[in-house]
N, CA, C and O atoms as a DFTB+ gen file, in Angstrom:
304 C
 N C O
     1  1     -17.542     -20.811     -38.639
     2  2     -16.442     -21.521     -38.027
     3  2     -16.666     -21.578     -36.528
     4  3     -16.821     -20.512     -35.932
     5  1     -16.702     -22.872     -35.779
     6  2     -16.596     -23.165     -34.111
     7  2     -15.371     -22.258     -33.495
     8  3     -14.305     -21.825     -33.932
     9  1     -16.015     -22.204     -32.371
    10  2     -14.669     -21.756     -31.680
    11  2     -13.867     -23.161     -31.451
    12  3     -14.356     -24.287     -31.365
    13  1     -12.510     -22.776     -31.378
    14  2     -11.263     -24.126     -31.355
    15  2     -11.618     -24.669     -29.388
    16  3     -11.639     -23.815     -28.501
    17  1     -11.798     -25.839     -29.170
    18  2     -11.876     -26.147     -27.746
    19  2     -10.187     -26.343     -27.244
    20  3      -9.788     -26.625     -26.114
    21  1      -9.498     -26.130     -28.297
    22  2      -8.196     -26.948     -27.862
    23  2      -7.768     -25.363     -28.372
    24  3      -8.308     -24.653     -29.221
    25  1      -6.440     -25.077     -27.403
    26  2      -5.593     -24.501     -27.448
    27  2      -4.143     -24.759     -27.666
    28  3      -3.816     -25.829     -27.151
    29  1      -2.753     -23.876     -28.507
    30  2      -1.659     -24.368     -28.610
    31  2      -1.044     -23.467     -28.229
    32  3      -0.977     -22.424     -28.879
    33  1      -0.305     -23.676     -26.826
    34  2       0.718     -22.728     -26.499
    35  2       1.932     -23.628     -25.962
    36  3       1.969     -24.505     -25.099
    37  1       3.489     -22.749     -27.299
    38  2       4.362     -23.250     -26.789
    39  2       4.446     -24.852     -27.121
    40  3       5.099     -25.605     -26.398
    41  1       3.656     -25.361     -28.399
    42  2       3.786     -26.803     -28.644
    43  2       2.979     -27.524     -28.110
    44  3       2.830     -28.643     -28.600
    45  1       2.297     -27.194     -27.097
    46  2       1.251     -28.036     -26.130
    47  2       0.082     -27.469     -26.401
    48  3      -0.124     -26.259     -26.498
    49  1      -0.945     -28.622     -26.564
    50  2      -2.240     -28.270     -26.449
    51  2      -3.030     -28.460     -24.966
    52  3      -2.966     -29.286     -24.055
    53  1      -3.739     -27.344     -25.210
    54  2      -4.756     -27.423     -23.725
    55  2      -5.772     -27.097     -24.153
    56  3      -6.155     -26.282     -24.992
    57  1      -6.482     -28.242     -23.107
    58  2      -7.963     -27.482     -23.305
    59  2      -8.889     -26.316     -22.638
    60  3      -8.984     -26.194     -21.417
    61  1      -9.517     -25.526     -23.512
    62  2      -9.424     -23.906     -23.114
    63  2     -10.154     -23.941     -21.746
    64  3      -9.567     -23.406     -20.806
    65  1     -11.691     -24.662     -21.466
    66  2     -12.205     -25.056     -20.243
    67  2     -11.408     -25.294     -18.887
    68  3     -11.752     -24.987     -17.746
    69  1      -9.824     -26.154     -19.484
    70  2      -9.416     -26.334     -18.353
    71  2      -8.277     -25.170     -17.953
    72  3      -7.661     -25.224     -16.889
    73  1      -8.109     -24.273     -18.793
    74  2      -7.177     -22.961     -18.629
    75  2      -8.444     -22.356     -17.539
    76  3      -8.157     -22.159     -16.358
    77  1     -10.031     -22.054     -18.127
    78  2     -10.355     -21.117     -17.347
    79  2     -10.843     -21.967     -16.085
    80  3     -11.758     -21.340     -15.550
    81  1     -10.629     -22.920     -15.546
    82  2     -11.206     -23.258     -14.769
    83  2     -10.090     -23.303     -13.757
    84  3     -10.517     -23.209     -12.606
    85  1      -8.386     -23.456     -13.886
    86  2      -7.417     -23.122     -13.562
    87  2      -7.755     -21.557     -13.090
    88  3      -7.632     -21.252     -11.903
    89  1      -8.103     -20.778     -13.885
    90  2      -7.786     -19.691     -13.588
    91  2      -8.962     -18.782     -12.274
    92  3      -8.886     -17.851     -11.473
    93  1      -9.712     -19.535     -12.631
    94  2     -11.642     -18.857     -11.150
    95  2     -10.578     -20.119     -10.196
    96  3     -10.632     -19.521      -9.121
    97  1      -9.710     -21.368      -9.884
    98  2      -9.160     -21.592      -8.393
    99  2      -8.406     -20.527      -8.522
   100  3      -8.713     -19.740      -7.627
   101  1      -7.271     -19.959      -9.428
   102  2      -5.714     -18.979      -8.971
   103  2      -6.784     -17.995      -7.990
   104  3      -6.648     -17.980      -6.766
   105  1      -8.100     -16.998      -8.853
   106  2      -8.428     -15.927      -8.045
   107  2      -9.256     -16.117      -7.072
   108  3      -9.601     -15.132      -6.419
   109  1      -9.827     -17.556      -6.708
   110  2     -10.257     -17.634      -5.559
   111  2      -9.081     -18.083      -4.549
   112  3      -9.396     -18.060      -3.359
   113  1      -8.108     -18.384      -4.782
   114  2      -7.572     -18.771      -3.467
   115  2      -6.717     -17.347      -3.354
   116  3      -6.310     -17.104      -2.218
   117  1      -6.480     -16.637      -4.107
   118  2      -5.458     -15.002      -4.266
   119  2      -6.737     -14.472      -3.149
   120  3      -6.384     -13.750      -2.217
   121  1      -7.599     -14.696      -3.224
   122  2      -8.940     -13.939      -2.566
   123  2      -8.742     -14.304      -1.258
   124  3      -8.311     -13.332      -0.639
   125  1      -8.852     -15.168      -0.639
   126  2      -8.399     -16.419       0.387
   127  2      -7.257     -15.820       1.571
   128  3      -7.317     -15.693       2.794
   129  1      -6.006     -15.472       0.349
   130  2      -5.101     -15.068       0.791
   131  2      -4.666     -13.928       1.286
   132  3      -3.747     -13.628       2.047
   133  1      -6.003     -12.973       0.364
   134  2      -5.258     -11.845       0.398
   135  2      -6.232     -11.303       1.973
   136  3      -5.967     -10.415       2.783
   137  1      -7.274     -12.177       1.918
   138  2      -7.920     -11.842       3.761
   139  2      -7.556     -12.079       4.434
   140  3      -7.889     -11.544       5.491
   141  1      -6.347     -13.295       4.414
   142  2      -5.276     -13.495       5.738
   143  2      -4.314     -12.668       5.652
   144  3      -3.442     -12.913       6.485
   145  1      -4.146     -11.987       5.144
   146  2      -2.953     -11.256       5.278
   147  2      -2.272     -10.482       6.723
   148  3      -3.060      -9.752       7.325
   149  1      -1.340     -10.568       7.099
   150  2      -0.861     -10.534       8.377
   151  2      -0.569      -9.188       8.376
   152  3      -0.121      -8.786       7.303
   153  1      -0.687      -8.366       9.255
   154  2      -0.330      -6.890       8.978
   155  2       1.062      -6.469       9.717
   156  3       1.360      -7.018      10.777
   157  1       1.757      -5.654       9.233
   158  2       3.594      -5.539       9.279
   159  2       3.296      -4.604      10.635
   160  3       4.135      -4.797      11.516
   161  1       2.585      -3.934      10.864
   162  2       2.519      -2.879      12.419
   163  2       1.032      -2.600      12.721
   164  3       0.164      -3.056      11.977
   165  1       0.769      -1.957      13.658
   166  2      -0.916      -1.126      14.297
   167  2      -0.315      -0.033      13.879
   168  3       0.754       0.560      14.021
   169  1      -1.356       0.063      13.302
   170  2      -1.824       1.623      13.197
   171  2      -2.189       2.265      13.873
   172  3      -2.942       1.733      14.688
   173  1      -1.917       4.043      14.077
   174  2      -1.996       4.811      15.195
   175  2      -2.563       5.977      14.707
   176  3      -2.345       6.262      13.529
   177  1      -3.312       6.771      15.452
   178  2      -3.934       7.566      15.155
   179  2      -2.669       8.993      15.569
   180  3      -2.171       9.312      16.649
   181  1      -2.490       9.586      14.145
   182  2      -1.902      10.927      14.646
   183  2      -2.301      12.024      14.983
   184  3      -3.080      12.749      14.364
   185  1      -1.496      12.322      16.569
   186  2      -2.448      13.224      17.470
   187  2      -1.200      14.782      17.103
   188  3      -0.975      15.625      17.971
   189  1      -0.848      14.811      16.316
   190  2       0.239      16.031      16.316
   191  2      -1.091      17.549      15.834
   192  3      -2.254      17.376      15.470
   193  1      -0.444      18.757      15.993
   194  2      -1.513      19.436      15.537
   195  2      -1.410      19.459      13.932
   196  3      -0.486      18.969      13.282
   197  1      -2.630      20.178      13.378
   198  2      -2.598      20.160      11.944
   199  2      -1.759      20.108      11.060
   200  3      -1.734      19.287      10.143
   201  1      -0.761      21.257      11.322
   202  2       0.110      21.725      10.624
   203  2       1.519      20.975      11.088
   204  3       2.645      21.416      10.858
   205  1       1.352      20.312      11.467
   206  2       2.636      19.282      11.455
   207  2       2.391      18.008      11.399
   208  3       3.094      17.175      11.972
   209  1       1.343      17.723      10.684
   210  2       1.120      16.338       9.855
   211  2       1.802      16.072       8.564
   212  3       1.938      14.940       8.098
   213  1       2.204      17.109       8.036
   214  2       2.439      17.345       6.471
   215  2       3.789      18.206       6.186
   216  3       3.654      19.345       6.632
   217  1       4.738      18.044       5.725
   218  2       6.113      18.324       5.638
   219  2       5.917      20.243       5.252
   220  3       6.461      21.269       5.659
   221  1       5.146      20.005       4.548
   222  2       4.696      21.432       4.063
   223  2       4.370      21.857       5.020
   224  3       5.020      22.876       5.253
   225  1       3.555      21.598       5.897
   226  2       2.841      22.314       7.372
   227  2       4.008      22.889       8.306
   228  3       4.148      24.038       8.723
   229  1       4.844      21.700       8.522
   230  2       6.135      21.640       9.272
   231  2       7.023      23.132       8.803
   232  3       7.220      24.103       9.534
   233  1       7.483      22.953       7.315
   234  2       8.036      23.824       7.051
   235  2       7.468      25.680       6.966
   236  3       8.100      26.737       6.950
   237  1       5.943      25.331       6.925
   238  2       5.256      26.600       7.222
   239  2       5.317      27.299       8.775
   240  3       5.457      28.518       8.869
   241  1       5.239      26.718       9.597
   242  2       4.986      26.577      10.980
   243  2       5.657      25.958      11.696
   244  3       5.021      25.211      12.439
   245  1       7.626      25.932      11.892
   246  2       8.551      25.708      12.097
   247  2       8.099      25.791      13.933
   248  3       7.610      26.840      14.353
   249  1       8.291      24.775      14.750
   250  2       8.020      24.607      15.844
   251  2       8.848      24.215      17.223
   252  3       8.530      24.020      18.396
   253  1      10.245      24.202      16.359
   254  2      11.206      23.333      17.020
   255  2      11.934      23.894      18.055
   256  3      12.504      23.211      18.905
   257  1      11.947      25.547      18.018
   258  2      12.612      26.148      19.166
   259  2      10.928      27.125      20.079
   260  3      11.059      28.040      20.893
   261  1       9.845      26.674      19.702
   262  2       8.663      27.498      20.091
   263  2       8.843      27.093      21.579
   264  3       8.810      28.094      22.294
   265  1       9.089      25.519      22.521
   266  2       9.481      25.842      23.798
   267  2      10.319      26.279      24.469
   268  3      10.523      26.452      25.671
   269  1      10.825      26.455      23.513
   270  2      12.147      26.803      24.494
   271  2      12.143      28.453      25.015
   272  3      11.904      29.234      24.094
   273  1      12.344      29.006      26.189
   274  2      11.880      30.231      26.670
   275  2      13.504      31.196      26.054
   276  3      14.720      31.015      26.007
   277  1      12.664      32.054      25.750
   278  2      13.797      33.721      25.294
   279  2      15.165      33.805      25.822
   280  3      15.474      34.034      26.991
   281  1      15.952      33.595      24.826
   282  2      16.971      34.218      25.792
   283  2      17.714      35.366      25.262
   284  3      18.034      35.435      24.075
   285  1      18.034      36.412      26.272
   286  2      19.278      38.090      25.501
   287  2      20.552      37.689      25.626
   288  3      20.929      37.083      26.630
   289  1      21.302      37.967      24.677
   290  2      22.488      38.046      24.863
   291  2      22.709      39.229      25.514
   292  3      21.991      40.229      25.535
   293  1      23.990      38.988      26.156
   294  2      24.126      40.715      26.973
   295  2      25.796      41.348      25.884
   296  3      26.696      40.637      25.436
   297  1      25.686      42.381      25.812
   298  2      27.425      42.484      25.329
   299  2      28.060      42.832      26.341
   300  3      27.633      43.896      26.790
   301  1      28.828      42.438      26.856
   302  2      29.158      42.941      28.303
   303  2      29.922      42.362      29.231
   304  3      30.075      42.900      30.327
């Protein structure tokens, strides 16, 4: 048995050549497109130290009062 050149989808026939030939333009122009793609921000290089790149780091190595200088309460 041949393979069928004609296809039926949905009541309509197509011919299968012209499905795949539809389908090498969709992924060449998706290709096209997807190299223009406009980018939403720049990217930046993060200069923080190690351990506060990563939420885990943060919470290991809590940093938030480290400048701030000593202070005593007096009772008095």
């Amino acid at each position: 048995m041949a393979k069928p050149d004609i296809i039926l989808i949905g009541s309509h026939a197509y011919r299968w050549q012209e499905i795949c030939e539809l389908r090498r333009q969709q992924l060449e122009t998706w290709k096209v497109v997807q190299l223009r793609q406009l980018v939403l921000f720049e990217l930046k290089d993060d200069r923080r130290p190690t351990a506060e790149r990563t939420a885990a780091g943060r919470y290991a190595e809590p940093t938030l009062f480290a400048d701030m200088p000593a202070r005593r309460e007096s009772a008095g």
